[in-house]
N, C-alpha and C positions, 0 to 999 in steps of 0.2 A: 194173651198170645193165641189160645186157643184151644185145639185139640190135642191132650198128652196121651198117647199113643206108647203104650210097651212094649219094647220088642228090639228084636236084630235090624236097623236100618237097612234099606237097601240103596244101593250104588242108583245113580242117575239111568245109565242106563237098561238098570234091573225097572225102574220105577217106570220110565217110561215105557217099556215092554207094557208092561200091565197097563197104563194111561189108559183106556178104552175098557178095559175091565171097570176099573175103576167109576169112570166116569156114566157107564150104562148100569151099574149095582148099586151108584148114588142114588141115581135117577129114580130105579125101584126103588128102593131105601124110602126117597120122599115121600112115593105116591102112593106106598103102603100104612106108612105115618099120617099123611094127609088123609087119607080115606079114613083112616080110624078114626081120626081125634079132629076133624071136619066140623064136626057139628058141637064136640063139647062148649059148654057155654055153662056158666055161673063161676067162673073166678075172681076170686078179689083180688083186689091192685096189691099187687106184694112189689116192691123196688130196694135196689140196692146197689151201691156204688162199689166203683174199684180204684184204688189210690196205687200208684207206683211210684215207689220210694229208691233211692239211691246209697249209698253207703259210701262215706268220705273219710279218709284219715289226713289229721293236719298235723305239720309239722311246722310249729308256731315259731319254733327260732329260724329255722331255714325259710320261712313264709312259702312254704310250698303246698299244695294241696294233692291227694292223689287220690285214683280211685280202689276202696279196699276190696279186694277178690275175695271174699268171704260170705255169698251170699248162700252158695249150698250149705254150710257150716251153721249162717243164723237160722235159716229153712229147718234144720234138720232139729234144732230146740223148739222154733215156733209152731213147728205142726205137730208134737208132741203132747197137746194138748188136745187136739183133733184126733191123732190117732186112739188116745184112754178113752174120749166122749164124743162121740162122731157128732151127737146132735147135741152138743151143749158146750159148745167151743166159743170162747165169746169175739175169736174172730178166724180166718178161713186165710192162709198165706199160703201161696203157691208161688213158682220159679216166673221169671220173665227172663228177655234174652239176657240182659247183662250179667257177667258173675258180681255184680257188687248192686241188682238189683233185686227187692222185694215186691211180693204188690199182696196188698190187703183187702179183702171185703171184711163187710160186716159178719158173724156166724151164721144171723140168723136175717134171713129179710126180714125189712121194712113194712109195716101194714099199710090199710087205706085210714087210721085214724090221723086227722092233723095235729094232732099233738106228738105225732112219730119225728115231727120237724125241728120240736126241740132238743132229738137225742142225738141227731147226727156229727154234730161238729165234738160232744163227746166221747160218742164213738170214734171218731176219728181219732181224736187225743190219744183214746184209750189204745186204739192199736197203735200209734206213733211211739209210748211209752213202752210198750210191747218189744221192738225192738231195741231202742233204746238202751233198755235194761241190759240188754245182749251186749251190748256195744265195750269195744276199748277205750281206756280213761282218750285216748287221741285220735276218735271217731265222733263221727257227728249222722247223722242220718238228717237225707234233705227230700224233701218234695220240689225237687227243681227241675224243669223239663230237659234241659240239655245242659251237660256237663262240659266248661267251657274249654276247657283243653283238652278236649278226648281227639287222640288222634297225634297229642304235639311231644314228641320224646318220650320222655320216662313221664308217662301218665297214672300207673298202674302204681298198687303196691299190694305183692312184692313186686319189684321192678319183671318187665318183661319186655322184648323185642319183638317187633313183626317180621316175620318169617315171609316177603315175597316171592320166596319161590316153590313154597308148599303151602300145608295149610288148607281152609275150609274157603278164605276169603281169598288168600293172594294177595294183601293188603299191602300197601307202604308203609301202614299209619297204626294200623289195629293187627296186637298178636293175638293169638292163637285163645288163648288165657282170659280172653275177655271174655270170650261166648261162655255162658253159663255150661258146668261140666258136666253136671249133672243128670242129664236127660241128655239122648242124643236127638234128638227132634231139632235143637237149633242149628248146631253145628250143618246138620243134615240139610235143612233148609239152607241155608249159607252156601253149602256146595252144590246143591243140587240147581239153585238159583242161577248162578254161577256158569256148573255147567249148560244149563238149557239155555243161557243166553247166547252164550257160545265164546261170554268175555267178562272181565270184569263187571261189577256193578259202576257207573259211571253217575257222579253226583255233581252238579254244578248251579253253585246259589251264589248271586249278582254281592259280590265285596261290595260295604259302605266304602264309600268313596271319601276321606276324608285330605284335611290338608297336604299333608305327606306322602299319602297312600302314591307308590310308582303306578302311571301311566303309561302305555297299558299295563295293569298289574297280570303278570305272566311268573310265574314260580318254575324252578329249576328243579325235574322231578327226577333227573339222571341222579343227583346227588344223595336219594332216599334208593337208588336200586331200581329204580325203573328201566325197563327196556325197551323201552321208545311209547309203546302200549298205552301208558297211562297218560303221557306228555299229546298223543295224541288227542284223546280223550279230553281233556281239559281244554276250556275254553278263555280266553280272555277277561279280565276284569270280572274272572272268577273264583269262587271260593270250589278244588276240587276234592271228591272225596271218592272211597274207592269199597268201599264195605259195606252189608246192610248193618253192622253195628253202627255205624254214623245215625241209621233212622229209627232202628231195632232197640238202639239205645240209651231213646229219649225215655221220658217220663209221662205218663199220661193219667187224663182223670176221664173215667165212661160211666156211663147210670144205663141201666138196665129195668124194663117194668114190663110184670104181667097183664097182660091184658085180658080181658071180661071173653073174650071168645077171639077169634079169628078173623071176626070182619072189623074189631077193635084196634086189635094187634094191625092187621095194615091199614087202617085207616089213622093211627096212630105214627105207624112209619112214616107215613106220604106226610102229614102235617109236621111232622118234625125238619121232615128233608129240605127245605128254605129256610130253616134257621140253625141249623151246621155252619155254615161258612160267619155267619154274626155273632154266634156263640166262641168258633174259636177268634175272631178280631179279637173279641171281649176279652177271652182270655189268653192274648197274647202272648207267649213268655218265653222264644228263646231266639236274641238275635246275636247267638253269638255262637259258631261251629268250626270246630278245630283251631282253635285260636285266634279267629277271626271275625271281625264284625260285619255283618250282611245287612242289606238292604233293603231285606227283610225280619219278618216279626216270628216266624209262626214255623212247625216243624214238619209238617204233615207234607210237602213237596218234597222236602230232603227224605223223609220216608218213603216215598211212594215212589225216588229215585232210585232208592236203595235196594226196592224189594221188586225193582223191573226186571222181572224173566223172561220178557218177550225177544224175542230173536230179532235180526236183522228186516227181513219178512213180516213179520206182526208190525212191526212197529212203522212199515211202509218205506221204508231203504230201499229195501230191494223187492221184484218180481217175486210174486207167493210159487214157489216151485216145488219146497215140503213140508211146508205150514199152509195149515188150509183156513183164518182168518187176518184179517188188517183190525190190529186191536188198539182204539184211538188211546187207552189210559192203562198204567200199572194195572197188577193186580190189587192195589193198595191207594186206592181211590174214591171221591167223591160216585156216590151211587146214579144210575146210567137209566134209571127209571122209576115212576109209582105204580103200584100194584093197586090202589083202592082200583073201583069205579069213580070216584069225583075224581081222579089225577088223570083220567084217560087222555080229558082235550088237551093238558098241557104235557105229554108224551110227546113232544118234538124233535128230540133225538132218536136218527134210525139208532136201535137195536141190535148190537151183534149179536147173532146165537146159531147154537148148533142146531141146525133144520129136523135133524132126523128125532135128535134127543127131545124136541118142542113140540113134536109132533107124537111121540108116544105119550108126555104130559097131557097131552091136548085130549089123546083119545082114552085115558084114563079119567077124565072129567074134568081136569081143570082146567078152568078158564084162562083166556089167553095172558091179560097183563100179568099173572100169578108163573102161568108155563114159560112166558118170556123173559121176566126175571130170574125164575130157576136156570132157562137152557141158557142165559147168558152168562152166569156165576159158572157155568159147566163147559164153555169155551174154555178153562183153564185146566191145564191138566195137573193131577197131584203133584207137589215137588216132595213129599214126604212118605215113604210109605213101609211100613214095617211087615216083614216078612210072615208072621204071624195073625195077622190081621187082613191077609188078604183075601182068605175064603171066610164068608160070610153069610148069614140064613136075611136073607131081604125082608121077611115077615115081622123079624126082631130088633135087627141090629140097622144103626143111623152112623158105622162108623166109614163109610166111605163118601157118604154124604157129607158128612163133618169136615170130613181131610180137605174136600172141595170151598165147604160153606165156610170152614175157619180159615182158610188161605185166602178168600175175598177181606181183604182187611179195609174195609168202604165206613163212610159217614156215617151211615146207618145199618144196622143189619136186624135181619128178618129171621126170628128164630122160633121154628118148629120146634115142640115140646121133644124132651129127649126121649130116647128109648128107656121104657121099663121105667118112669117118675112118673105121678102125681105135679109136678109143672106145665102149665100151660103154656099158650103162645106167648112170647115174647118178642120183646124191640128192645134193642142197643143204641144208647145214644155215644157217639165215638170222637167229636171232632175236640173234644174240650184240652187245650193244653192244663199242665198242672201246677197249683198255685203254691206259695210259698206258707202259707199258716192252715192249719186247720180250719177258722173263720172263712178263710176266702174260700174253700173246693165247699165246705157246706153251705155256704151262700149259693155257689152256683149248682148244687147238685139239689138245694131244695125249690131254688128255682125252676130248673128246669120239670122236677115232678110236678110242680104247682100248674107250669104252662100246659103239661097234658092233661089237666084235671081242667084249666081251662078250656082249653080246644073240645074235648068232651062235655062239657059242664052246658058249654053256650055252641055248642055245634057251629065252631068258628073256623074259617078257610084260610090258608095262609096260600094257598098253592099257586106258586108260578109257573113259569114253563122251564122243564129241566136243563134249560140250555143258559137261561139267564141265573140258574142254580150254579152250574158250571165257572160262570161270567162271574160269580160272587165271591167263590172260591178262589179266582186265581186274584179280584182285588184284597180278601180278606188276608194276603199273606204280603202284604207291602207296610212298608215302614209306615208304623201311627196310623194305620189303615183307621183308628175308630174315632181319629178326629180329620184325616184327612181325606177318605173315600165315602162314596157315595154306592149303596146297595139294590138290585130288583127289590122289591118287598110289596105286598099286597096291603093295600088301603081297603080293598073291599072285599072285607073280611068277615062279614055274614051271613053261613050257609047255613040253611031247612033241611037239610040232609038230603035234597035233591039235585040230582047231576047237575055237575056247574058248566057254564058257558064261556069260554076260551073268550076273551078281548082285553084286547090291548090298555083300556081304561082300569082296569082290575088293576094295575102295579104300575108302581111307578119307581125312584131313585129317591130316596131315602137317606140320611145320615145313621150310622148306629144312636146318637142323640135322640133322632127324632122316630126311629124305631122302638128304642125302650123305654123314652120319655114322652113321647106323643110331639104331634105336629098340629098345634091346633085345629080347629075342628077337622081335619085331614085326616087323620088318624090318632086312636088316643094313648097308643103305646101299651107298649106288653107290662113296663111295673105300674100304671095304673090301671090296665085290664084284671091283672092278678092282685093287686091290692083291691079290687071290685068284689073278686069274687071270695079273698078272705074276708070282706065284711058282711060277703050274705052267708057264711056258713058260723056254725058257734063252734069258737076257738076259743080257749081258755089264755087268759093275762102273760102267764111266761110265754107262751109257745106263738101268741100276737106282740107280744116287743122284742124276740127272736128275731118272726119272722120281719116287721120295722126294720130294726137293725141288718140283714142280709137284702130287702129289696133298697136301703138306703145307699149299700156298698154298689149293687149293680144299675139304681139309678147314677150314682155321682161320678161311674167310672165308664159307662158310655157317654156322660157328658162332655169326658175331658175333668172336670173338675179333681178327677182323681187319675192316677198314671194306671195303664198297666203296666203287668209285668215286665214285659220285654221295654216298654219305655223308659221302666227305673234302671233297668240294669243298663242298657246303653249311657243313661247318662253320670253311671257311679263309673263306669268307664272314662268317659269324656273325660270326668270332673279330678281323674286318680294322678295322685302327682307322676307316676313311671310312666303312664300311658305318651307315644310318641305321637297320637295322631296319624297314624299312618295306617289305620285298620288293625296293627298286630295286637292282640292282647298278653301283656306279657306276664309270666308266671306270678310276679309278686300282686300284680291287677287282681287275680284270678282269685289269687290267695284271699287279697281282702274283700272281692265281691263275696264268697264264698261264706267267709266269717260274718260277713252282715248279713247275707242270708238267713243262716243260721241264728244269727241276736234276732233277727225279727221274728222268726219261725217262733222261738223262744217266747217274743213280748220282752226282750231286752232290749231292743233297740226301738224308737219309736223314729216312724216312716209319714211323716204327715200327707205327703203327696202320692203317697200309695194306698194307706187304708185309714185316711184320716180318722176320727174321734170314735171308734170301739166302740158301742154302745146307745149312741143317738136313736132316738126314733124317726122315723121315716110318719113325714105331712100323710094324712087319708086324703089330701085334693084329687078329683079324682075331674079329669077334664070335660069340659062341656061336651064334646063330641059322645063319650059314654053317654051321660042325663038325656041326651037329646037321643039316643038308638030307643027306642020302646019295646020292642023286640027284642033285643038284647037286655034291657032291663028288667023285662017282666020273668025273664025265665029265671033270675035268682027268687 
């Protein structure tokens, strides 16, 4: 979530008062940071993931499901172990917004040996059991991206009401109870969001349209307490929602890696940034939001809905008269630029930014795409700000910088070493929804290491131009987007580390199939690129029929040959004998998705068309188009 911040909250418009303090102390904060640790270089690759977990109680004869409000209570044993041994915790749990959610890393990073790839999906077990242990005999703890009736009656337990006419959100759907209690950082966010839009949070994702489903499907939102406000808001043959808990209180999987220096760390970012939107297709997993089925896959738009604090003004409604930009995206968005040098020619989105603040960057030495990126994350002003933490020494402290850099909730994020650590630069990788077993998120989170050690390894280009990144984005959230859409993607993809040259012939439209599996001699695909370069390094027997076994699951599941997530659970929907076809998903549906969820999570239930045979090895064929690059060859 980001920055936890101790202290006395302040009120919206305490906060905004300060907004300009804030946002010029950030600004020092970087440039004082960047000048110092500018030049460091010799860091090893340390990486580490972050799993967000949910907490569920079943009530097997009533077949109802609920979500258990218990997560400061599992928090307050799990980091008990952290508190006696700060550096010998074998894992690291911290709050997220939900109170019935957890999220785990590992204790200790990840190194750069590849044998670190066999221990992941361990580790993961190990923290899942971790909870677990905590749990009541009528709990179950899920890795499921979104919680299918969050929002629909007595969701909660213990039971609780939404309160629309007080409260953090103002919600119809979501009480008070759900935002984690713990920390006042979320709730605060919540209201502060809120108030700087000047109105509810306004969420609307396109209803599956099925047999039954009423045309236009239009919902009757007087009957929930609404006073006209939200009935406005709500659009037709829509799914509407009214809270940032709706986006706040998905589930997510991110990997995070140090980079060798600074010029790593963003040239690492910009390479990553074209394969966010294909990574989350891949890992599609939630097409189902307040009890209804969407016609979409994926969560990150309902987020990005949810956590829209722009005004009427920013968002180009109306004439700018007290806001002084037109801001095309949430704060909670696909990223609006690349910082290397090779991402320069394909910087084809104008950049919004604050002039004055780009411009003290600029004449403190950094360079432009590096000061444009920063003064654009600093058109937002804090929504969070703790009373206590407002005077600050710019020489030492990164926390007003943080308040800004951790409220940019983007694809990618670009992270200056913190104040007073021994960590270096790092890059967030963000877009990944999260999987249902263990198996699957280590699959994809060793993947993904493997592809920067690629892209590094063969000094390989993926970069398109940020607009057609955009364009990918809004296809990668359509139903079966990864057997039915087509992506930008770069075919010509081998860069000498010298500035690349913008044309049109560089990328073309792509299937996810022929992105991960290659497109005959056209391009030779990212699991035989990364299966290339696991066989020119020496990898020991388990930790190469591991690795087999995870590029096997993400070749056969951007084929199609295997579902994702959000594919199987629509169709254990379809398939449920209560289901009316009319789009509602009804509690008892819910119940039993829930429970198979859970048998698979377990390895009790076997899902053939989701993570077919466990254990197979993955073919070394490795496409003619590789054999035939020389250049790319020589340098394993």
């Amino acid at each position: 979530m980001g920055l936890l911040s101790e202290g006395s909250p302040l009120s919206w418009p305490e906060t905004k008062a300060l907004a300009a303090h804030v946002q010029r102390h950030g600004i020092e904060q970087f440039i004082s940071q960047f000048n110092r640790l500018k030049e460091r270089r010799g860091d090893s690759l340390k990486w580490g993931d972050e799993v967000e977990y949910m907490v569920v109680r079943l009530d097997r004869r009533a077949r109802t499901a609920r979500l258990a409000l218990r997560s400061a209570e599992l928090l307050d044993q799990l980091q008990a172990t952290e508190r006696r041994h700060p550096d010998a915790a074998p894992s690291l749990w911290r709050p997220e917004y939900g109170a019935y959610m957890v999220e785990g890393t590992p204790g200790q990073p990840y190194g750069s040996l590849i044998s670190f790839f066999n221990t992941v999906e361990s580790n993961m077990r190990a923290r899942r059991q971790e909870v677990e242990a905590l749990l009541q005999p009528d709990e179950i703890l899920l890795s499921i991206t979104s919680f299918p009736r969050l929002g629909c009656g007595t969701f909660t337990e213990p039971p609780c009401r939404p309160t629309p006419g007080s409260g953090s959100s103002r919600s119809l759907f979501i009480p008070e109870e759900v935002i984690f209690p713990a920390h006042p950082r979320f709730a605060t966010l919540t209201r502060n969001i809120r108030e700087r839009r000047g109105k509810k949070v306004a969420i609307n994702m396109p209803v599956l349209v099925d047999e039954r489903t009423p045309r236009p499907f239009v919902e009757d939102l007087a009957r929930l307490g609404d006073d006209g406000s939200s009935q406005a808001a709500a659009l037709p043959d829509h799914v509407y929602m009214d809270a940032m808990a709706f986006g706040m209180g998905c589930c997510c999987l991110q990997i995070t890696f140090q980079a060798e220096n600074l010029l790593e760390a963003r040239r690492l970012y910009d390479q990553l940034n074209p394969l966010c939107p294909i990574l989350l297709a891949l890992t599609a997993a939630s097409p189902i939001h307040r009890g209804m089925l969407l016609a979409t896959d994926c969560r990150w738009d309902v987020i990005a809905m949810s956590c829209d604090c722009r005004t009427d003004e920013e968002r180009g409604l109306t004439p700018l008269r007290q806001d002084r930009f037109v801001i095309p995206k949430s704060r909670y968005g696909s990223t609006d630029s690349y910082i290397s040098e090779c991402g320069r020619p394909y910087n084809d989105v104008e950049l919004v930014m604050d002039p004055a603040l780009f411009g003290r960057l600029a004449e403190s030495g950094i360079d432009d795409l590096l000061a444009g990126h920063v003064a654009h994350l600093f058109i937002r002003e804090p929504i969070s700000l703790f009373s206590e933490k407002v005077q600050q020494d710019d020489a030492v402290d990164m926390d007003h910088f943080e308040n800004i850099q951790s409220t940019n909730w983007q694809t990618m994020r670009f992270k200056p070493p913190p104040a007073g650590s021994n960590i270096g630069w790092r890059v967030e990788f963000r877009p990944c929804e999260v999987q249902l077993t263990d198996f699957e998120n280590a699959a994809i989170v060793c993947f993904v290491v493997l592809l920067t050690r690629v892209i590094l390894s063969y000094k390989l280009n993926f970069l398109i131009p940020i607009s057609k990144v955009d364009e990918n984005m809004r296809r990668a959230h359509k139903k079966d987007a990864v057997l039915t859409e087509k992506f930008w993607f770069r075919s010509d993809f081998l860069c000498d580390g010298s500035p690349c040259v913008d044309a049109e012939t560089e990328y073309s439209e792509l299937t996810v199939n022929e992105i991960f599996n290659g497109k005959g001699d056209e391009f030779p695909g990212l699991v035989p690129l990364v299966t290339h370069y696991l066989n020119a390094v020496n990898i020991d027997a388990d930790t190469r029929c591991t690795m087999g076994q995870y590029l096997q699951l993400i070749r056969r599941r951007a084929s199609g040959e295997l579902q994702t997530t959000a594919s199987w659970i629509r169709r254990f929907v379809a398939g449920h004998a209560d289901y009316a076809r009319d789009s509602v998903v009804p509690e008892s549906t819910a119940f039993d998705l829930l429970v198979a969820c859970q048998e698979v999570t377990a390895g009790r239930r076997a899902e053939p068309t989701l993570l077919g045979r466990l254990g197979s090895r993955t073919d070394n064929h490795l496409p003619a188009a590789i054999l035939r690059t020389p250049s790319l060859y020589k340098q394993v």
